[in-house]
C-alpha positions as CSV (number, residue, x, y, z in Angstrom):
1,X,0.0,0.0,0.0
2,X,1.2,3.6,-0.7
3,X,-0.4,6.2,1.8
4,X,1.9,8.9,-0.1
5,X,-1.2,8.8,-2.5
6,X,-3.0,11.1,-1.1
7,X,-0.7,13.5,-0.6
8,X,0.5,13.5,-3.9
9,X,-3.0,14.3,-4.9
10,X,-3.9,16.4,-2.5
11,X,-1.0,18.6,-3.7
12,X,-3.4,19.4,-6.5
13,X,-5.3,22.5,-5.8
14,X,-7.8,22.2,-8.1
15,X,-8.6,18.8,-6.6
16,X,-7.8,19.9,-3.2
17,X,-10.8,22.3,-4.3
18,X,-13.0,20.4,-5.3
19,X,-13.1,17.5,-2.4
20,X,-13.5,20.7,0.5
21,X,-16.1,22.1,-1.5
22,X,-18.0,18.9,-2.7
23,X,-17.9,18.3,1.5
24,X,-19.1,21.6,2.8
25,X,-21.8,20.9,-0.3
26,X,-23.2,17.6,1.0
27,X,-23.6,18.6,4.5
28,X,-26.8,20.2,4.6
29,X,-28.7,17.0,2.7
30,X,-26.6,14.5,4.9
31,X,-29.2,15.8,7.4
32,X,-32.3,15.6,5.6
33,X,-32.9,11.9,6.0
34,X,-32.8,11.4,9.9
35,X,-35.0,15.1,9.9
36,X,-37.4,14.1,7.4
37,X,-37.7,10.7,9.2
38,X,-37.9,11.9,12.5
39,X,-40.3,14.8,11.3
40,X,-43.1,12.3,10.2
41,X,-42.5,9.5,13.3
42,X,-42.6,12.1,15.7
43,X,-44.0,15.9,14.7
44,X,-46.7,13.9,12.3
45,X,-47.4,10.7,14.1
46,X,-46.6,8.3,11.2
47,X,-45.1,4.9,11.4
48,X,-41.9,4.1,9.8
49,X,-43.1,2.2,6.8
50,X,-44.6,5.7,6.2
51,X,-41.0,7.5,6.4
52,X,-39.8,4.7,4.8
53,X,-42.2,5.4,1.7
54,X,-41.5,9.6,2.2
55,X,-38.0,8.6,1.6
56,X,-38.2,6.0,-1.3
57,X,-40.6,9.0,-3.3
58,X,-38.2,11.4,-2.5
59,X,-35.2,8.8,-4.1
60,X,-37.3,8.0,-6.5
61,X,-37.6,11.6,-7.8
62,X,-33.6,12.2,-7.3
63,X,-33.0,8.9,-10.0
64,X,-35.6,10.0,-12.5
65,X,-33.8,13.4,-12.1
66,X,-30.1,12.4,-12.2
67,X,-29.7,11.4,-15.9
68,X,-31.3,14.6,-16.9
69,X,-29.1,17.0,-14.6
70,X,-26.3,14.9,-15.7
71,X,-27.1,15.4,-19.5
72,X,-27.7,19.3,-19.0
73,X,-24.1,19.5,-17.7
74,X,-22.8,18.0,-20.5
75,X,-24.3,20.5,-22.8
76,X,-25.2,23.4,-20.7
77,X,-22.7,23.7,-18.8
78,X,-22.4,23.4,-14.6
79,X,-23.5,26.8,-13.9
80,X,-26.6,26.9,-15.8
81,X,-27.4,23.7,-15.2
82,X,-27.8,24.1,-11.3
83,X,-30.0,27.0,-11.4
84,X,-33.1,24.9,-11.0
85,X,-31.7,23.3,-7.8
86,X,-30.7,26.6,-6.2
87,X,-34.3,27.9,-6.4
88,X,-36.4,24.8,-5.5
89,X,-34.0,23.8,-3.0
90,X,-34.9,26.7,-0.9
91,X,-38.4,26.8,-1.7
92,X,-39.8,23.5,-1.3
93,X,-37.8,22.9,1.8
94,X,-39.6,25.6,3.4
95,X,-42.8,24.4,2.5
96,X,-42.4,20.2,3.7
97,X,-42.1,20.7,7.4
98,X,-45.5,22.9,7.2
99,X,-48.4,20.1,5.0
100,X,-49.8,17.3,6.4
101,X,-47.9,13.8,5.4
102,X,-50.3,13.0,1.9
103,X,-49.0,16.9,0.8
104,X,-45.7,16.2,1.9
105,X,-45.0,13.0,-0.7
106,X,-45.1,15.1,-3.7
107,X,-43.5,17.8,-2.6
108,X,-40.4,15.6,-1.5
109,X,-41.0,13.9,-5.0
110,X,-40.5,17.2,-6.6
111,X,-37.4,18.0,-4.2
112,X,-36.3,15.3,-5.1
113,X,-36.4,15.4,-9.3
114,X,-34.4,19.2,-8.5
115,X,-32.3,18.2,-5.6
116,X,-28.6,19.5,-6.1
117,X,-26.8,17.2,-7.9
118,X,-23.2,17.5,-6.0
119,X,-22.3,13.7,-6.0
120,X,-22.4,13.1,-9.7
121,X,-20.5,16.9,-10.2
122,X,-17.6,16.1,-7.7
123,X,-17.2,12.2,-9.2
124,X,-17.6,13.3,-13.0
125,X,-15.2,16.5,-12.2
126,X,-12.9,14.1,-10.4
127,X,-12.7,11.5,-14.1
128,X,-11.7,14.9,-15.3
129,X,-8.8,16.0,-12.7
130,X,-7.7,12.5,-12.1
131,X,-6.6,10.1,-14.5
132,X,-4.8,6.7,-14.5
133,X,-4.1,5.0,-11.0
134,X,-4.6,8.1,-9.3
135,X,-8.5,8.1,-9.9
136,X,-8.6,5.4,-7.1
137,X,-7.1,7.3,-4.6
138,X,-9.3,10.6,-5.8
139,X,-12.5,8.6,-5.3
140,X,-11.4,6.8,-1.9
141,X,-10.8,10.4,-0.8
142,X,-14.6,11.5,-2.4
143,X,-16.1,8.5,-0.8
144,X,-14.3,9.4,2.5
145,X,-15.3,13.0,2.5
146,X,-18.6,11.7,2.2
147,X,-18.3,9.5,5.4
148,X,-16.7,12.5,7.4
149,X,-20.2,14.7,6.2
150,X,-22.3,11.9,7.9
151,X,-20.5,11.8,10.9
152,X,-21.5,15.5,11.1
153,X,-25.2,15.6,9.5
154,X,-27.4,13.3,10.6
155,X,-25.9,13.7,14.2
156,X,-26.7,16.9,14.1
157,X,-30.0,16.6,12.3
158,X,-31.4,14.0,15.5
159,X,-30.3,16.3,17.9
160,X,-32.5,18.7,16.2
161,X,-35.4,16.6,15.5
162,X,-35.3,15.3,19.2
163,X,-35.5,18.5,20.4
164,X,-38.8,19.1,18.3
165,X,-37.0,21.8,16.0
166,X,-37.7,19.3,12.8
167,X,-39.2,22.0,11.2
168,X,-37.0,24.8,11.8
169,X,-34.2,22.1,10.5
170,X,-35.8,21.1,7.2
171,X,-36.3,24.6,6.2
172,X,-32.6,25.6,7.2
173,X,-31.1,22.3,5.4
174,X,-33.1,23.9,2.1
175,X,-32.0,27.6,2.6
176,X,-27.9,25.9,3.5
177,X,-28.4,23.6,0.2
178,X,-28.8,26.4,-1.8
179,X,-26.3,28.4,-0.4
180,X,-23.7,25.4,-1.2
181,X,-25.3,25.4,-5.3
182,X,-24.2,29.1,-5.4
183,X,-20.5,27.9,-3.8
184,X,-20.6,25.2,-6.6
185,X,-21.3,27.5,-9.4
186,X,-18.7,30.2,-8.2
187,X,-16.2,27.6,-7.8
188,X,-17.1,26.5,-11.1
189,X,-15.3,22.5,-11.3
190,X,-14.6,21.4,-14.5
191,X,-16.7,18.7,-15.9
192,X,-14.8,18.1,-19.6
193,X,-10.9,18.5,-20.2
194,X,-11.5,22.0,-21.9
195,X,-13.2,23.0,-18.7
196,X,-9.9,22.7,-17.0
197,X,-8.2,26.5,-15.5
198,X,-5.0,27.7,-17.2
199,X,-2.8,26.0,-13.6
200,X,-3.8,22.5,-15.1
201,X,-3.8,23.0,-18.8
202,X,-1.1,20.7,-19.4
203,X,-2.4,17.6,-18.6
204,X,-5.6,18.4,-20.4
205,X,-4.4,16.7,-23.5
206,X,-3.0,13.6,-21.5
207,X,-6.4,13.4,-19.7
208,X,-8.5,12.8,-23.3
209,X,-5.9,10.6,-24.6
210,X,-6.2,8.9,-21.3
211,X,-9.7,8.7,-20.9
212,X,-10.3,7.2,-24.9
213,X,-7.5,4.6,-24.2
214,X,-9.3,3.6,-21.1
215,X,-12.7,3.5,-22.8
216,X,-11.7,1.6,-26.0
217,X,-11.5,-2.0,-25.0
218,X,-15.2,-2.2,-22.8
219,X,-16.6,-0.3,-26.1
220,X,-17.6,2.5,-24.9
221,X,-18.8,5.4,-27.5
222,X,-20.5,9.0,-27.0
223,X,-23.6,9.6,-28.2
224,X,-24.9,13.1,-30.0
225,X,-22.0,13.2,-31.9
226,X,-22.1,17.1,-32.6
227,X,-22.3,17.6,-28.6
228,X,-18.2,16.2,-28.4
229,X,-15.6,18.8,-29.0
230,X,-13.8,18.3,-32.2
231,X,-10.3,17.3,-30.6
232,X,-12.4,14.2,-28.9
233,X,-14.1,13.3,-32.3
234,X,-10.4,13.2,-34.1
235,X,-8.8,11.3,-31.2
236,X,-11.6,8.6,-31.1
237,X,-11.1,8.3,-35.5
238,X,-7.2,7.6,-34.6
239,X,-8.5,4.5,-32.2
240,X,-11.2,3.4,-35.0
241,X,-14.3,4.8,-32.9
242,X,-16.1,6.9,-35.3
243,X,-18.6,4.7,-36.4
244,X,-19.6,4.1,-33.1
245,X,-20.0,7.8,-31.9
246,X,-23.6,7.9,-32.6
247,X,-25.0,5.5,-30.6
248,X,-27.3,7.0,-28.1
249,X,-26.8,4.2,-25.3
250,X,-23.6,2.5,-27.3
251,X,-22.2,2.7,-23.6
252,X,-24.1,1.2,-21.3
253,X,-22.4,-2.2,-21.5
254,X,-22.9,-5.2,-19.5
255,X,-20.1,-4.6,-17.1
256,X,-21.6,-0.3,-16.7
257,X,-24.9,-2.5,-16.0
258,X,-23.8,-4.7,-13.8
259,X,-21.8,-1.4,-12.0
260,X,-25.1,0.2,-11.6
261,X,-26.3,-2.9,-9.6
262,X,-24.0,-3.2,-7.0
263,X,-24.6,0.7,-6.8
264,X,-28.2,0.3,-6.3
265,X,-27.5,-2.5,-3.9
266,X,-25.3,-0.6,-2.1
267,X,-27.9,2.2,-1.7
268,X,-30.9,-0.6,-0.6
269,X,-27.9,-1.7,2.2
270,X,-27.3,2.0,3.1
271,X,-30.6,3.5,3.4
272,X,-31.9,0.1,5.2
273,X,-29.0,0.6,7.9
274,X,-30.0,4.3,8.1
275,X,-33.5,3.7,9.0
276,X,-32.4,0.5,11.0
277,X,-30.1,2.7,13.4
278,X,-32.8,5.8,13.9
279,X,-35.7,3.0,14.8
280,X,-33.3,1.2,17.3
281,X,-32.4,4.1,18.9
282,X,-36.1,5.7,18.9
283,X,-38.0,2.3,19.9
284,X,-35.5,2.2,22.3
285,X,-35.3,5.5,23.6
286,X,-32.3,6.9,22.9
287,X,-32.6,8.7,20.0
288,X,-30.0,11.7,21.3
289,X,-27.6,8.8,21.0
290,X,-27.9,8.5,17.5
291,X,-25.3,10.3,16.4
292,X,-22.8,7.9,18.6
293,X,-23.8,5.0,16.4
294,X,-23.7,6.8,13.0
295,X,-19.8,8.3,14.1
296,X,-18.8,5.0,14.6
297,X,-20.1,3.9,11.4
298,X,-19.3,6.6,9.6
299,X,-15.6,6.4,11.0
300,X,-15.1,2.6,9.9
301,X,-16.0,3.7,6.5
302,X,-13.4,6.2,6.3
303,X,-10.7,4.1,7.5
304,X,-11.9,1.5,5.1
305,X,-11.9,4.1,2.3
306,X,-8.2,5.0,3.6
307,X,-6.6,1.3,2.9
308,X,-8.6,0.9,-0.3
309,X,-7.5,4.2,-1.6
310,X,-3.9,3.3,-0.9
311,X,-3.9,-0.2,-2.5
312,X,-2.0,-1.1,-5.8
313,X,-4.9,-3.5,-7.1
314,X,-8.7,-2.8,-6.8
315,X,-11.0,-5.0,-5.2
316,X,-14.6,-6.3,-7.8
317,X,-16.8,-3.9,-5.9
318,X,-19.4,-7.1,-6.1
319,X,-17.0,-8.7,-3.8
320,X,-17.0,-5.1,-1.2
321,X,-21.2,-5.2,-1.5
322,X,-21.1,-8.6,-0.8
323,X,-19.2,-8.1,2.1
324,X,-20.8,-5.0,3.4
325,X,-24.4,-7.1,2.9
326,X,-23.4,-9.3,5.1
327,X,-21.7,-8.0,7.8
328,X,-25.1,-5.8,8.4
329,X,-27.2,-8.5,9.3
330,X,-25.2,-8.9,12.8
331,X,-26.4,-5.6,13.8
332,X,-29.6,-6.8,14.4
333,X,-28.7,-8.5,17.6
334,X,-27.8,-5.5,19.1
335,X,-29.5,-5.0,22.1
336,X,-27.7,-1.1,23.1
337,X,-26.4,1.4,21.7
338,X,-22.9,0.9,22.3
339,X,-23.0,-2.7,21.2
340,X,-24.9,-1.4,18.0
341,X,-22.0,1.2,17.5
342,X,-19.3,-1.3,18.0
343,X,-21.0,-3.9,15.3
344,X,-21.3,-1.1,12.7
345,X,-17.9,-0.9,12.0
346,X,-17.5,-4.3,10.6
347,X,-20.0,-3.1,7.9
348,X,-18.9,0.3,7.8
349,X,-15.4,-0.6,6.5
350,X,-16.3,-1.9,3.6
351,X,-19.1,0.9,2.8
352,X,-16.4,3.8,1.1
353,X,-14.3,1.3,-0.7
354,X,-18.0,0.0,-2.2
355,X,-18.8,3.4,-3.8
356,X,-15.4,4.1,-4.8
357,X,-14.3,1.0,-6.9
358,X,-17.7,1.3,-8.4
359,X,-17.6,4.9,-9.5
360,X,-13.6,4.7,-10.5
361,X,-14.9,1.8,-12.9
362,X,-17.8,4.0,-14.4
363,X,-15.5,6.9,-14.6
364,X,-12.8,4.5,-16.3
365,X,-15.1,2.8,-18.6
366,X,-17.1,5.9,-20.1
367,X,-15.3,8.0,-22.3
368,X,-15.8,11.9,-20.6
369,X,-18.5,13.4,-22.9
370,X,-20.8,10.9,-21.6
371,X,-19.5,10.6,-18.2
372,X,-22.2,13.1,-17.2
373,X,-24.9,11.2,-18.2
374,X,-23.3,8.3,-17.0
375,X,-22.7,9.0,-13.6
376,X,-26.3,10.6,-13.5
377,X,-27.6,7.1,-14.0
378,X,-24.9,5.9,-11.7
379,X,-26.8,7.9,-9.3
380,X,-30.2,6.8,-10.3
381,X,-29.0,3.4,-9.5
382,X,-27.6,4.1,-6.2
383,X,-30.8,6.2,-5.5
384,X,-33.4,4.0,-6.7
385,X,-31.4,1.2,-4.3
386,X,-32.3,3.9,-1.5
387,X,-35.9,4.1,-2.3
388,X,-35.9,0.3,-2.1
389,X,-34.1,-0.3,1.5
390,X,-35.9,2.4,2.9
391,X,-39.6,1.5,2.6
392,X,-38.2,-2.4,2.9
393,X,-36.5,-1.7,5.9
394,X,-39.6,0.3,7.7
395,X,-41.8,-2.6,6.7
396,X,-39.9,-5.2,8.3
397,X,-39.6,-2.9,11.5
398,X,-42.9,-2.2,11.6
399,X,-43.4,-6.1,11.7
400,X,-40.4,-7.4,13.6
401,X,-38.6,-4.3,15.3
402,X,-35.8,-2.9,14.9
403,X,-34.0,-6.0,13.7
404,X,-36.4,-6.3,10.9
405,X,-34.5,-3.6,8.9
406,X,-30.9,-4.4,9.2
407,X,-31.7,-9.0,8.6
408,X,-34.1,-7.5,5.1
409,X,-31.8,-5.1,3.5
410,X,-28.7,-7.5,4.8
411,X,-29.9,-10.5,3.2
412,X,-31.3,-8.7,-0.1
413,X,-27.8,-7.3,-0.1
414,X,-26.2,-10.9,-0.1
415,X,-29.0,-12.3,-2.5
416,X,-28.2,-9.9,-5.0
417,X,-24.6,-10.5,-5.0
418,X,-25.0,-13.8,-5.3
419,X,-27.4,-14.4,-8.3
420,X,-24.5,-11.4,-9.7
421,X,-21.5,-13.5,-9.5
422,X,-23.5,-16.7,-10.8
423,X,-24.6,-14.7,-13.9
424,X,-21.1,-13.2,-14.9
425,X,-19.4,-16.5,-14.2
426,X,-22.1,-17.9,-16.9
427,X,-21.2,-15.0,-19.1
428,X,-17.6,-15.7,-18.6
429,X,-17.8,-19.8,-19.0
430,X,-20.0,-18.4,-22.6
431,X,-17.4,-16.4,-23.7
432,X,-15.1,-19.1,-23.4
């Protein structure tokens, strides 16, 4: 392993940039979830299947959205394209805490179809900034930036909601989410190689070069030809790509599809642990102790993301889900906070390095005028996974308790990963 890594990229101010921005970005939305959760079980008197479903609309919107924001960065550009999601961040935020729950569902729906789109900018800006070996280590370091924001948010968003502020807290995480799009549009990240600033101009014709070499042997073409620059277009000619530029879909191949599933399982494990951990806590009691069991989670994950980022070799991130899936399940059996903290680790290791291998492979396999569009429907997969393990997990609480949620979105975790590795070893023996 070779910590030095992330130095060496962190040494890069543009990327340097990017990662403290992308952080202070994600912050306000980290605590949305426990606030919108705790806002219906508590201020509105709903079950949790009920947040569960509240949450699954709300994903639900964000993956129908995704591809779309995605696309409109790639052709509009980043600053136009987020001016939707500064207004209606602010506005329908304000309004949630303040309608009954059946009003509620398609506002958050809504919310959701506009939400700021800051993962998919930060991992398609980091395709563009890093290249080669170093994109590992760039999206460990995204993937554990992320971790640190949800040691903060959703501690921070149950001491608020137990404190019976859930409404002052939903409107403030709308008003702070737009005030982090208007921080994203001054900074400004670059999304294509020509997008990059004059300080790393240098490299910008090493990235394309890079990033066409990397996409040629999984096949992977742009689509609307006359929306790549022309310095893309003669650079895929000279690898014999031409003919293939047009195909609207051309590259979503089986190994981008099978990317997006572990994503979306990933998402159905996360967001079924999420709600798992708030019910525990609330059944039980404790819910100002939340935040204890989400640091220790959170902190696994970025130690996990740490070793991954520093190895020489990645790991199949079906092997990581796999892992992660299963090492939930023992979290049902917790019987106290600390004991629930303490068990969340062993998932929690294995939670950044899952994201990270999978979005370094998307970002390696799609040439960059797609990779907007790409990584939108990267996100629609890992959000529409989240609008699965959230209403899957409240209905197995509602049923069993609190263990309910962590066994269901556990074993659908494993179950997945399993009927995964028995299709692409078919596919393998068939290729043979």
């Amino acid at each position: 392993m070779n910590f030095a890594l992330y130095r060496e990229l962190l040494a890069i101010r543009p990327i340097r940039r990017l990662l403290l921005v992308g952080m202070i970005a994600r912050i306000p939305h980290s605590a949305a979830g426990v606030l919108l959760t705790l806002h219906i079980v508590l201020t509105l008197g709903q079950g949790y299947a009920a947040a569960g479903a509240a949450a699954a609309v709300m994903t639900i919107g964000i993956a129908l959205g995704a591809p779309w924001r995605g696309r409109r960065v790639d052709t509009v550009g980043l600053r136009t394209a987020l001016i939707p999601s500064v207004i209606s961040e602010t506005v329908i935020w304000s309004v949630v805490p303040h309608v009954p729950y059946q009003w509620l569902l398609p506002l958050v729906f809504v919310g959701g179809l506009l939400t700021l789109p800051i993962f998919s900018v930060v991992r398609q800006s980091l395709g563009v900034l890093a290249e080669g070996d170093q994109r590992r280590t760039a999206f460990a370091l995204d993937a554990i930036t992320t971790e640190m924001v949800f040691m903060i948010g959703p501690a921070a968003g149950a001491v608020v909601a137990t404190s019976g502020f859930t409404t002052a807290g939903l409107t403030v995480v709308g008003v702070a989410t737009s005030l982090a799009g208007l921080l994203l549009m001054w900074f400004n990240p670059p999304t294509r190689s020509q997008d990059l600033t004059a300080e790393c101009a240098e490299d910008e014709q090493h990235a394309a070069e890079a990033a066409v070499v990397s996409a040629a042997p999984a096949h992977v073409q742009e689509a609307a030809a006359e929306l790549a620059p022309a310095g893309a277009a003669t650079t895929a000619a000279q690898y014999g790509l031409r003919g293939k530029l047009a195909g609207g879909f051309a590259w979503f191949t089986a190994t981008v599809a099978a990317l997006f599933a572990v994503a979306a399982g990933a998402g159905m494990v996360l967001s079924g642990t999420d709600v798992g951990i708030v019910a525990a806590l609330e059944i039980g009691g404790h819910q100002r102790e939340i935040g204890i069991v989400f640091v220790f989670w959170c902190a696994a994950s970025v130690v996990g993301g740490l070793i991954y980022g520093a190895m020489h070799r990645p790991i199949p991130p079906i092997i990581l889900l796999l892992g992660m899936a299963a090492l939930t399940m023992p979290m049902a059996f917790a019987h106290d906070t600390w004991t629930l903290a303490l068990i969340s680790v062993l998932p929690g290791l294995l939670c950044a390095p899952v994201l990270s291998a999978a979005s370094e492979k998307v970002a390696d396999l799609v040439s960059e005028e797609r990779r907007g569009e790409a990584m939108g429907w990267y996100g629609s997969a890992l959000t529409a996974g989240v609008a699965l393990g959230s209403p899957l997990a409240g209905i197995f609480i509602d049923v069993m308790g609190p263990s309910g949620g962590f066994l269901s979105v556990g074993a659908a975790g494993v179950v997945l990963c399993l009927v995964g590795l028995v299709l692409q070893q078919r596919r393998r023996r068939a290729a043979a």
